[in-house]
MDAnalysis code that builds the backbone (N, CA, C; Angstrom):
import MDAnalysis as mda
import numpy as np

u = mda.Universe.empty(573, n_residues=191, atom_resindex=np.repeat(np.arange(191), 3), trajectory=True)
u.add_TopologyAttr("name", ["N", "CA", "C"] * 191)
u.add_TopologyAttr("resid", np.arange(1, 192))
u.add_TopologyAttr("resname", ["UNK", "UNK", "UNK", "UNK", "UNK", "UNK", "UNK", "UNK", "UNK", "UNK", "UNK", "UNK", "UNK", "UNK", "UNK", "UNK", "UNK", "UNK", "UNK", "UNK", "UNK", "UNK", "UNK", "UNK", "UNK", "UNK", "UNK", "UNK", "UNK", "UNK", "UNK", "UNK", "UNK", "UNK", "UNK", "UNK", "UNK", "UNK", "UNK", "UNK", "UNK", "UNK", "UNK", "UNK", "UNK", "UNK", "UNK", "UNK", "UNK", "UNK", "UNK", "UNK", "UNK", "UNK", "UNK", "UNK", "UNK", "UNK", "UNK", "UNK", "UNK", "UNK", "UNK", "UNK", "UNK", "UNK", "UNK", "UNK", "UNK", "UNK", "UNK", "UNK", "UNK", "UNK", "UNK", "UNK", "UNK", "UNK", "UNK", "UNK", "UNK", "UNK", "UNK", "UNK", "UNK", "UNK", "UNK", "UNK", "UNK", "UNK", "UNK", "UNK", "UNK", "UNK", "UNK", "UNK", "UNK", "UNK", "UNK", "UNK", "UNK", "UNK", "UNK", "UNK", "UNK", "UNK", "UNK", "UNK", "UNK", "UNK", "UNK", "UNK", "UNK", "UNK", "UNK", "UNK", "UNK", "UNK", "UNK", "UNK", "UNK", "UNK", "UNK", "UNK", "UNK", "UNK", "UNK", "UNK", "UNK", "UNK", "UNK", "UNK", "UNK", "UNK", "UNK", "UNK", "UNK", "UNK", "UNK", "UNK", "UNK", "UNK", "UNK", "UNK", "UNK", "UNK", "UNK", "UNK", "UNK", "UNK", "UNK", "UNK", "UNK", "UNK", "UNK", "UNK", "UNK", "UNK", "UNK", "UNK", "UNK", "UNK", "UNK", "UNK", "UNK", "UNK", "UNK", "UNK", "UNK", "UNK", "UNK", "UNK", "UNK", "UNK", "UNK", "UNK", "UNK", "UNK", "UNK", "UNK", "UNK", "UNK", "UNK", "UNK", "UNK", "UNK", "UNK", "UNK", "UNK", "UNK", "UNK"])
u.atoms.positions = np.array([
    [1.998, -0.133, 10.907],
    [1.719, -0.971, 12.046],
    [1.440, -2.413, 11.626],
    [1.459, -2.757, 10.351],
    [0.855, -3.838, 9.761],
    [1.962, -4.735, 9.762],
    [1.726, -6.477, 10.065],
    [2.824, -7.532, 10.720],
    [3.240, -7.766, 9.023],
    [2.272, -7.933, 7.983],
    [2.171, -8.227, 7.043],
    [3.389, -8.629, 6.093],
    [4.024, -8.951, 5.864],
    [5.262, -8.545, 4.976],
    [5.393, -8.211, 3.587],
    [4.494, -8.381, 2.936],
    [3.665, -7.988, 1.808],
    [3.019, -6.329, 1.661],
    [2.548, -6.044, 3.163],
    [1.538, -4.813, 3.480],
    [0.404, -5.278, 2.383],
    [0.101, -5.891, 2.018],
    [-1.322, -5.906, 1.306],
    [-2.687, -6.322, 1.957],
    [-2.703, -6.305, 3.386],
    [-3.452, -6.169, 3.908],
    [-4.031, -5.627, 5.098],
    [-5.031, -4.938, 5.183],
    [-4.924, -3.608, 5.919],
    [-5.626, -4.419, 7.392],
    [-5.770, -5.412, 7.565],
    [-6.373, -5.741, 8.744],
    [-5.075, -6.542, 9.654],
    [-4.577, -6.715, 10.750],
    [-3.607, -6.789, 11.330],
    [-3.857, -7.166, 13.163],
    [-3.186, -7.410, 13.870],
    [-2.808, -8.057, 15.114],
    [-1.512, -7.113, 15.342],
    [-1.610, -6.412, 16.664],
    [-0.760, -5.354, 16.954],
    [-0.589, -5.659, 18.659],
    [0.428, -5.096, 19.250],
    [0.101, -4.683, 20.927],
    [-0.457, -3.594, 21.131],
    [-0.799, -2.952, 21.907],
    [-1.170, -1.735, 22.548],
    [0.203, -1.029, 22.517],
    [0.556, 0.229, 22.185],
    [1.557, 0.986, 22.822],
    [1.797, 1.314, 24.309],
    [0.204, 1.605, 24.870],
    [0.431, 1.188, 25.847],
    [0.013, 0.771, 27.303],
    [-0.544, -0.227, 26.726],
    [-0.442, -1.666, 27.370],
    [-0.129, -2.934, 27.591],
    [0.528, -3.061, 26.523],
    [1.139, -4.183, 26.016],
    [-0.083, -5.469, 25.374],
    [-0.576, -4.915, 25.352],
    [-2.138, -6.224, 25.177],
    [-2.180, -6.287, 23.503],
    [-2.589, -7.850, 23.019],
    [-2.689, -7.940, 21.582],
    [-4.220, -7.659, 21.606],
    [-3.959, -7.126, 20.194],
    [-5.781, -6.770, 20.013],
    [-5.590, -6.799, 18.096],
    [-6.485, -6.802, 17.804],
    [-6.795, -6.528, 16.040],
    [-7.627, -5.505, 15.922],
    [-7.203, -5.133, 14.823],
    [-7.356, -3.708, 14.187],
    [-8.734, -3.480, 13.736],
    [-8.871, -2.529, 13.930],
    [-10.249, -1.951, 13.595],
    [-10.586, -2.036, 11.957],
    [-11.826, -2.828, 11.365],
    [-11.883, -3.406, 10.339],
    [-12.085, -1.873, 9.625],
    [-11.780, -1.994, 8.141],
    [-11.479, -0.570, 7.469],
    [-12.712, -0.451, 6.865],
    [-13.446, 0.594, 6.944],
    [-14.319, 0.843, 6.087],
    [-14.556, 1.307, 4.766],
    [-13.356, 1.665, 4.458],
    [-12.910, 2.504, 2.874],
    [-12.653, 1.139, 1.918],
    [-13.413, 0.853, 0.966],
    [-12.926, 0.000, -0.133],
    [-11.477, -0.495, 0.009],
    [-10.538, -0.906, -0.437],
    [-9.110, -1.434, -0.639],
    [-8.849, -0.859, -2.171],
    [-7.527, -0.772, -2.556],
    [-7.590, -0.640, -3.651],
    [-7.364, -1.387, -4.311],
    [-7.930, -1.498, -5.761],
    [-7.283, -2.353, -6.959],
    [-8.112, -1.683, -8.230],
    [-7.615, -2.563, -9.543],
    [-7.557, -1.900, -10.647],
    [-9.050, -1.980, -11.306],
    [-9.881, -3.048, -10.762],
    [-11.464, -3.263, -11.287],
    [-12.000, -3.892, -10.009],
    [-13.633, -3.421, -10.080],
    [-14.115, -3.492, -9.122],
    [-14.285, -5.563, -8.420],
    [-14.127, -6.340, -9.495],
    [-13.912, -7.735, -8.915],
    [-12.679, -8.152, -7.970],
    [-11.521, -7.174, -8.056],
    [-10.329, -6.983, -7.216],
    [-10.776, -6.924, -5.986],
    [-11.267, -5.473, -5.834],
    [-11.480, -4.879, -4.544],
    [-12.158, -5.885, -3.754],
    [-13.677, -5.896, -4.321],
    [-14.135, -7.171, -3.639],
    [-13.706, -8.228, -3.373],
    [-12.402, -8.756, -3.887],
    [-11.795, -9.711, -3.773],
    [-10.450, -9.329, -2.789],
    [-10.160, -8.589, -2.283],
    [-9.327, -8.063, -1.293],
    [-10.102, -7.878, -0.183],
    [-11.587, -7.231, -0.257],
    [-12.604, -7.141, 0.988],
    [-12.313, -8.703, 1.317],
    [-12.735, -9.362, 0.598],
    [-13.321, -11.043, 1.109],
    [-12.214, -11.982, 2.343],
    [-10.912, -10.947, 1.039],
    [-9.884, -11.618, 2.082],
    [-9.273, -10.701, 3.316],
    [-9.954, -9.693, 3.758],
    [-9.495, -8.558, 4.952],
    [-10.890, -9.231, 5.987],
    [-12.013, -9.838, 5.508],
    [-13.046, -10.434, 6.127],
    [-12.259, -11.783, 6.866],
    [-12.265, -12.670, 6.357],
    [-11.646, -13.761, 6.762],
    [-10.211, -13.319, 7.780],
    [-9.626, -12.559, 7.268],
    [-8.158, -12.449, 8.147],
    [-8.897, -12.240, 9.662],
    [-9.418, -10.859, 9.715],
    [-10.440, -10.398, 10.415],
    [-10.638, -11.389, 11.470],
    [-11.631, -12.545, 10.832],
    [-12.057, -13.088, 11.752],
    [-11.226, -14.145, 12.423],
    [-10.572, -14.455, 11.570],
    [-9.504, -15.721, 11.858],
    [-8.018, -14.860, 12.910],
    [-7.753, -13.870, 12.710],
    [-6.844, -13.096, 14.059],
    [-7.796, -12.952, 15.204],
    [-8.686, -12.705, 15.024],
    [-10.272, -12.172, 16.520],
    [-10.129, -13.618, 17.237],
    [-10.534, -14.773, 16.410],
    [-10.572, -16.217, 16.861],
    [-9.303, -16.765, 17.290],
    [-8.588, -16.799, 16.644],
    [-6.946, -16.983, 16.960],
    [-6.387, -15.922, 18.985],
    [-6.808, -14.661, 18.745],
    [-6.583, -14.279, 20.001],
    [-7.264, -14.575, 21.437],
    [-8.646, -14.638, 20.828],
    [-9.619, -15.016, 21.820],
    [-9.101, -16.782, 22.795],
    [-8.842, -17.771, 21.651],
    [-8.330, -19.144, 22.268],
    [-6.840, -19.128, 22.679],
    [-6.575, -17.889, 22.229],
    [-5.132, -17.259, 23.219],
    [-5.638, -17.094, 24.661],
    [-6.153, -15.961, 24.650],
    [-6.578, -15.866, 26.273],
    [-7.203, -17.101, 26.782],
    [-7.900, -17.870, 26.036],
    [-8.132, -18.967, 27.418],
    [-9.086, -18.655, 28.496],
    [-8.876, -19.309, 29.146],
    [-9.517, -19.067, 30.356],
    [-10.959, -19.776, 30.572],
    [-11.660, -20.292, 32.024],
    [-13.201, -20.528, 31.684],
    [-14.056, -19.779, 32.562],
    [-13.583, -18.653, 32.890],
    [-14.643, -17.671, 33.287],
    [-15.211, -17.588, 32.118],
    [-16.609, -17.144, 32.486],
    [-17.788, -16.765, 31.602],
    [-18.128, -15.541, 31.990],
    [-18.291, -14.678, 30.739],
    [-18.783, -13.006, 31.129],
    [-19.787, -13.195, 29.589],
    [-20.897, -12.159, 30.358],
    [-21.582, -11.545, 28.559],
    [-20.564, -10.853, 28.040],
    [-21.303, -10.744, 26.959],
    [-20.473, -9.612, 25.781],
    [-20.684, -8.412, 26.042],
    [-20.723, -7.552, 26.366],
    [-20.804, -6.703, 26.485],
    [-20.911, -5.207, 25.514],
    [-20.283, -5.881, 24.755],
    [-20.261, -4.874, 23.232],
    [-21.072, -5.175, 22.252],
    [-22.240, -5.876, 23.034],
    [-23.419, -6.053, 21.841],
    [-24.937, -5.549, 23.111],
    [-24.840, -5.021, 24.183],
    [-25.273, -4.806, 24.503],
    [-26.411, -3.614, 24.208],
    [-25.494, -2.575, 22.887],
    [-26.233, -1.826, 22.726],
    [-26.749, -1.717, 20.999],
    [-26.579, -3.119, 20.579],
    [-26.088, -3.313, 19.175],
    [-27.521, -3.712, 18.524],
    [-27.988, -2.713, 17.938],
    [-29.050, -3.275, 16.497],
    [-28.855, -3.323, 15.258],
    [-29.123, -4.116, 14.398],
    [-28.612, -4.075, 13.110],
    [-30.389, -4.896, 12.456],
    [-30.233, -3.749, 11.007],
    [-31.792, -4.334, 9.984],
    [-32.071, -5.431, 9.793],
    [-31.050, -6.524, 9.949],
    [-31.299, -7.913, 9.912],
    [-31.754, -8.624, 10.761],
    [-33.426, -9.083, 10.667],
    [-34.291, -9.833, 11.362],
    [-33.463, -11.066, 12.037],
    [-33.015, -11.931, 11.324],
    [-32.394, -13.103, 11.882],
    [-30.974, -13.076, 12.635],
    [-29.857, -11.518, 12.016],
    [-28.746, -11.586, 12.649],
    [-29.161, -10.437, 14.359],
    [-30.281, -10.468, 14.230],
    [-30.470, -9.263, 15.139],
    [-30.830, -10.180, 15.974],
    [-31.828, -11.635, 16.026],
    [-32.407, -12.323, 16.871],
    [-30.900, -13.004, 17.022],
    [-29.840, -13.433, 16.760],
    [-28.581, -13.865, 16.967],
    [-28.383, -13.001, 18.240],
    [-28.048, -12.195, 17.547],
    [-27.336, -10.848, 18.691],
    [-28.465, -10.848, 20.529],
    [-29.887, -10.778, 20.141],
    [-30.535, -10.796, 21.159],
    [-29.996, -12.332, 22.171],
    [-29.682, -13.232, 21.404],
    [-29.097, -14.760, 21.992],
    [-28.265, -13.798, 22.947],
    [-26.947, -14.031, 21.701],
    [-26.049, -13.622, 22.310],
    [-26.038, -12.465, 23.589],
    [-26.804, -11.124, 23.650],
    [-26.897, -10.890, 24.787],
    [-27.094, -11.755, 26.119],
    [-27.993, -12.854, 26.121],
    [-28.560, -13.626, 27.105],
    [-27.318, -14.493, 27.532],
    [-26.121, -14.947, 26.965],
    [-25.166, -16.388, 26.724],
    [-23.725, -15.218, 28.340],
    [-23.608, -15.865, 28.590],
    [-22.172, -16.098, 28.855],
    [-21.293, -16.590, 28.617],
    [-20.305, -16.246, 27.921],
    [-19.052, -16.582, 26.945],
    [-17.547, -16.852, 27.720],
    [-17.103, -17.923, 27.495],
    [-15.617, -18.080, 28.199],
    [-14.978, -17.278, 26.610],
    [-13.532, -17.280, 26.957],
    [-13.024, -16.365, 25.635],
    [-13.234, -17.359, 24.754],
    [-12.514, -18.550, 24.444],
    [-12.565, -19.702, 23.288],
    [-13.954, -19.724, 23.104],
    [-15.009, -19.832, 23.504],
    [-16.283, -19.884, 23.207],
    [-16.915, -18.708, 22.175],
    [-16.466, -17.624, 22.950],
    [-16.749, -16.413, 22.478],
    [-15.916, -16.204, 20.803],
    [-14.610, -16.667, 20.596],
    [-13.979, -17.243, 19.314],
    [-14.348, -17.866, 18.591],
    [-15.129, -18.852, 18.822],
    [-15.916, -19.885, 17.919],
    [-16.965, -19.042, 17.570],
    [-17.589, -18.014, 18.799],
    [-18.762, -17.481, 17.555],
    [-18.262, -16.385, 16.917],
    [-17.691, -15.935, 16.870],
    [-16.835, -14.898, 15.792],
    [-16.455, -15.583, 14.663],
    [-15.889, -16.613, 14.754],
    [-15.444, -17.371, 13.825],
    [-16.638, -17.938, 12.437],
    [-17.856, -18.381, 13.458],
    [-19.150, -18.919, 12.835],
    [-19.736, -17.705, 11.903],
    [-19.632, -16.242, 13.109],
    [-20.188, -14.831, 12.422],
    [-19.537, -14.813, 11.094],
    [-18.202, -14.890, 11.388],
    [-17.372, -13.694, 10.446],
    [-17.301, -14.433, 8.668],
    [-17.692, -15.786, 9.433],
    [-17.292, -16.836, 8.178],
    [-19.011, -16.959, 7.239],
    [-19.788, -16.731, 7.411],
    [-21.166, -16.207, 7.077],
    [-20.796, -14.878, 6.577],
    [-20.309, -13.916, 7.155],
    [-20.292, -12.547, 6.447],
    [-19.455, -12.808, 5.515],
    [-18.193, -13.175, 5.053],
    [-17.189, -14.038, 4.361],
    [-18.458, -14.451, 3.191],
    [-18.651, -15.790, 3.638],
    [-19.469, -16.359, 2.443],
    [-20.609, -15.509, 1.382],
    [-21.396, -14.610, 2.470],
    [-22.602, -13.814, 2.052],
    [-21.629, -12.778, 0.806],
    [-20.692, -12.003, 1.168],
    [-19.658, -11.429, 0.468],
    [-19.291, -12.231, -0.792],
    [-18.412, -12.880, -0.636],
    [-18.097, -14.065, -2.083],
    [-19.045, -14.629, -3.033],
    [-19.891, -14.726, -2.151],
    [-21.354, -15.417, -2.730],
    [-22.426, -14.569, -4.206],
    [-22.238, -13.277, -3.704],
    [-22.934, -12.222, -4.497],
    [-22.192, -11.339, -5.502],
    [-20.966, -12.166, -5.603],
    [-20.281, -11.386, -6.845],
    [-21.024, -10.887, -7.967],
    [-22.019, -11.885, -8.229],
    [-22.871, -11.414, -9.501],
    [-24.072, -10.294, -9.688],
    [-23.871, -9.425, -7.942],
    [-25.100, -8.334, -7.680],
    [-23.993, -7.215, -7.478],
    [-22.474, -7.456, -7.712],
    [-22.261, -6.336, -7.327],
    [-22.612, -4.919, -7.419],
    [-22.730, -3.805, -6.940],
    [-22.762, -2.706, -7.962],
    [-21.585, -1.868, -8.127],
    [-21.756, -1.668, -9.834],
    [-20.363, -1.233, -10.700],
    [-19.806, -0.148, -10.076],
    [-18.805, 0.204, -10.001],
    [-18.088, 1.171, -9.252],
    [-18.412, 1.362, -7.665],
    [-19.289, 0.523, -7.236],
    [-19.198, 0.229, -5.396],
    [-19.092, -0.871, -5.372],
    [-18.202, -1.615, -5.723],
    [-18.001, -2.930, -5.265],
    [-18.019, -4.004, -4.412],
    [-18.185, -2.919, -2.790],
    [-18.371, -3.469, -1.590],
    [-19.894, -3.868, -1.134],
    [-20.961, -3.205, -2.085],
    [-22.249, -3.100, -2.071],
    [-22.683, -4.248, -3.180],
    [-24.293, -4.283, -3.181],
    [-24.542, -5.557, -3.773],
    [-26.317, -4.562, -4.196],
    [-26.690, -5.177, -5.233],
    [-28.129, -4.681, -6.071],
    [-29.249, -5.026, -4.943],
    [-29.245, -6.446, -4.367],
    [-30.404, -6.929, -3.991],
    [-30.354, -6.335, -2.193],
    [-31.274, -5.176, -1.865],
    [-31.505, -4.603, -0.362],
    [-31.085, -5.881, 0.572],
    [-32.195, -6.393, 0.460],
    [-32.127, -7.922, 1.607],
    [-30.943, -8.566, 1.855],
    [-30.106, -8.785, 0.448],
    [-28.761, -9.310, 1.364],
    [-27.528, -8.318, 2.187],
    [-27.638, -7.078, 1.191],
    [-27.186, -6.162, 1.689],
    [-27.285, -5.803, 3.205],
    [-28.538, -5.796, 4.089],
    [-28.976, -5.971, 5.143],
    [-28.078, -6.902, 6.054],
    [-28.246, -8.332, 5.018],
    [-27.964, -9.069, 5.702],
    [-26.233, -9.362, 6.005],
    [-25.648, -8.830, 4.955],
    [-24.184, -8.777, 5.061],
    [-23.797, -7.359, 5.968],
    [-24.270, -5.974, 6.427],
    [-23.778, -4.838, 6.641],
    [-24.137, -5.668, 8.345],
    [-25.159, -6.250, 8.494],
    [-25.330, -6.797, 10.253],
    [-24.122, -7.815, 10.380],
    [-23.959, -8.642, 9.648],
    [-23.029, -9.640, 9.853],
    [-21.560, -9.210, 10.126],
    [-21.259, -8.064, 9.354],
    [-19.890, -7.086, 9.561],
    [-20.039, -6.493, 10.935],
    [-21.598, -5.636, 11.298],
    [-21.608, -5.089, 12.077],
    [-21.481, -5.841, 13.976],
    [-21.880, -7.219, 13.614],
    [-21.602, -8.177, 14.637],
    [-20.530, -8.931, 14.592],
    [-19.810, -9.037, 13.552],
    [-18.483, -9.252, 13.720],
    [-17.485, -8.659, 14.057],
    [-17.840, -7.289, 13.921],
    [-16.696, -5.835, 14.762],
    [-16.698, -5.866, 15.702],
    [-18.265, -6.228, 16.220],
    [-18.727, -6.045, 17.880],
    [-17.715, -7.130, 18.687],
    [-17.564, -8.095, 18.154],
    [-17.053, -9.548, 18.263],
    [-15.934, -9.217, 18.985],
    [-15.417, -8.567, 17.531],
    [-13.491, -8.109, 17.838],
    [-13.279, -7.308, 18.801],
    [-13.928, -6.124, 18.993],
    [-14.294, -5.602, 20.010],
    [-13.781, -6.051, 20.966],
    [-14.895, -7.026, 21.644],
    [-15.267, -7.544, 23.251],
    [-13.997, -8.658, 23.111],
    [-13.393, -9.195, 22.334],
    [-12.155, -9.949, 22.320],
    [-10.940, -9.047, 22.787],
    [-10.910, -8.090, 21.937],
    [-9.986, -6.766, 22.362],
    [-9.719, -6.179, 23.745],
    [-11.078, -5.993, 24.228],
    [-11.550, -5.291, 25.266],
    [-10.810, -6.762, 26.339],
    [-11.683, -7.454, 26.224],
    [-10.944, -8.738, 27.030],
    [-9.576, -8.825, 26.892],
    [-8.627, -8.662, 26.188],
    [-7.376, -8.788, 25.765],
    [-6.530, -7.674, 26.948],
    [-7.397, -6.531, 26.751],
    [-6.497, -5.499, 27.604],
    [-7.132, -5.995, 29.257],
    [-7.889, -6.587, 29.419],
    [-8.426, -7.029, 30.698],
    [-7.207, -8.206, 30.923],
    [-7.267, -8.761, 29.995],
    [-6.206, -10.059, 30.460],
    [-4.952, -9.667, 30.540],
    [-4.161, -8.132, 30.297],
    [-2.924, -8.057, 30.261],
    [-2.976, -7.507, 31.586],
    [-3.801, -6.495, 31.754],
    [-3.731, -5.814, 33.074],
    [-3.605, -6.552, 33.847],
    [-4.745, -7.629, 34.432],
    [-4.697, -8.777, 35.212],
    [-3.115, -9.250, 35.543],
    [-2.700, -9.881, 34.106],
    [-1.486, -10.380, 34.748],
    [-0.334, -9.298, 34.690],
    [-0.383, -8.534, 34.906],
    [0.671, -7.438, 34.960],
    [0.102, -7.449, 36.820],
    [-1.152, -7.282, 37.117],
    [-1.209, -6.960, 38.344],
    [-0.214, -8.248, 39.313],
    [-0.877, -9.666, 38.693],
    [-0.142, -10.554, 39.186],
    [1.518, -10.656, 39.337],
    [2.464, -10.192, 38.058],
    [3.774, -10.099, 38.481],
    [3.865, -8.996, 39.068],
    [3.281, -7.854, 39.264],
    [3.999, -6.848, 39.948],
    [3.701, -7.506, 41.914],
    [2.537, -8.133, 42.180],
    [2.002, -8.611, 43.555],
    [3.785, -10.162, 43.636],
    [3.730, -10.361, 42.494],
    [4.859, -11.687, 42.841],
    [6.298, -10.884, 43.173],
    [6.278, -9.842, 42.547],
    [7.459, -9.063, 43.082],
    [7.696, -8.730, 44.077],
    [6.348, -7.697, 44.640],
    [6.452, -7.355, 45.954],
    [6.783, -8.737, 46.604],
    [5.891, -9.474, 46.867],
    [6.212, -10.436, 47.574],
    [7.382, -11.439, 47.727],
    [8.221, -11.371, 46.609],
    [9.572, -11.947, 46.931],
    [10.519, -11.204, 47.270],
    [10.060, -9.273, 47.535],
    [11.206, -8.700, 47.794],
    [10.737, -8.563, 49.330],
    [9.801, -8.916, 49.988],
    [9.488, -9.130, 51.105],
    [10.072, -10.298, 51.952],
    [9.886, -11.149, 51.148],
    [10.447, -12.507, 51.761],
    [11.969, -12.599, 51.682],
    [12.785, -11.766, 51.216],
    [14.142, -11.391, 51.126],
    [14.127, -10.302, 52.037],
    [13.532, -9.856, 52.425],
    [13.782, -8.557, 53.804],
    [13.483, -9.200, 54.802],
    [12.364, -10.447, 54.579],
    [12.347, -11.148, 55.649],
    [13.447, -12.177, 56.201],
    [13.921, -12.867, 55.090],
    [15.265, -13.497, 55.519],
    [16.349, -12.649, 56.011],
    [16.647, -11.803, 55.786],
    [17.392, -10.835, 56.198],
    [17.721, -10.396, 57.226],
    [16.351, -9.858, 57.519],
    [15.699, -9.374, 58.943],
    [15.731, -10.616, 60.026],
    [15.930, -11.890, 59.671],
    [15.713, -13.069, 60.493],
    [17.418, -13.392, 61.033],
    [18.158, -13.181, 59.444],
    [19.599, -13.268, 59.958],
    [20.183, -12.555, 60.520],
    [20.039, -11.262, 60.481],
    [20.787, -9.870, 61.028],
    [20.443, -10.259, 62.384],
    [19.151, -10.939, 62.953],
    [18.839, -11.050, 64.558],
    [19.493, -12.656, 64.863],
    [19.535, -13.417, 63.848],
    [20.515, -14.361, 64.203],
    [22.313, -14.370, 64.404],
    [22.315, -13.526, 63.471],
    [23.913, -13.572, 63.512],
    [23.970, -12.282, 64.616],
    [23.534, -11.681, 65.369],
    [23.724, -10.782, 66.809],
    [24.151, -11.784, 67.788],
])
């Protein structure tokens, strides 16, 4: 399913089969592979960034300036004191989509950095993990609010296809009406 042309990366931008709606892929939880553990982590860093940069990229696709909460953080706690008081914001905010992109973008690029940043705590043969608890905390919330992110972008995505699917199918009816109506106007004219 991957656009990739390479396939070397497992995170991706797809349609719905069926709905036709773009959405991004559910971030992988299984390591990536490679040959030493500075690889892997170095393939995480870059499935992080793609991640967030397709979520942000779709979100200022849809457009739009309705404002809705998020909804997919509604039920969301994570161990991190400061990304958790984020998340409590964010419950309170109403988000147009581009808005809602920029903070995915802000999230995902913090979880990004926190990741790259701690190469030197990795631990040996878990590479995705790190020695010191506290950042660990602080990077597993930052993932965990950046999924949420993609999520409610997603979720919005299939909201925005439906929508306008409802709209051309209502423009249809209505021009095959207004052609029965001309019709109906001539058949009583030309009598």
């Amino acid at each position: 399913m991957s656009v990739s042309a390479f396939s070397i990366n497992r995170v991706f931008r797809f349609n719905d089969a069926n709905t036709g709606a773009a959405q991004i892929s559910a971030f992988p939880e299984q390591a990536p592979q490679g040959e030493n553990d500075l690889e892997i982590r170095i393939k995480h860093f870059t499935e992080i960034e793609n991640f967030g940069f397709l979520g942000f990229v779709l979100a200022h696709e849809l457009g739009g300036r309705k404002q809705q909460k998020v909804r997919a953080l509604s039920t969301l706690n994570v161990e991190d004191a400061e990304v958790q008081g984020l998340i409590v914001n964010l419950r309170q905010a109403a988000l147009s989509n581009e808005t809602l992109g920029d903070e995915l973008l802000d999230v995902d690029i913090n979880w990004e950095h926190f990741v790259a940043s701690t190469n030197d705590k990795l631990i040996p043969g878990d590479p995705l993990k790190v020695s010191d608890a506290q950042l660990q905390k602080k990077i597993d919330a930052l993932d965990e609010l950046s999924e949420a992110l993609v999520g409610e972008i997603n979720q919005r995505s299939q909201e925005h296809t439906a929508r306008r699917k409802r709209i051309e199918r209502l423009a249809r009816i209505i021009v095959i009406v207004a052609v029965v109506a001309v019709l109906m106007v001539w058949a009583l004219v030309v009598r």
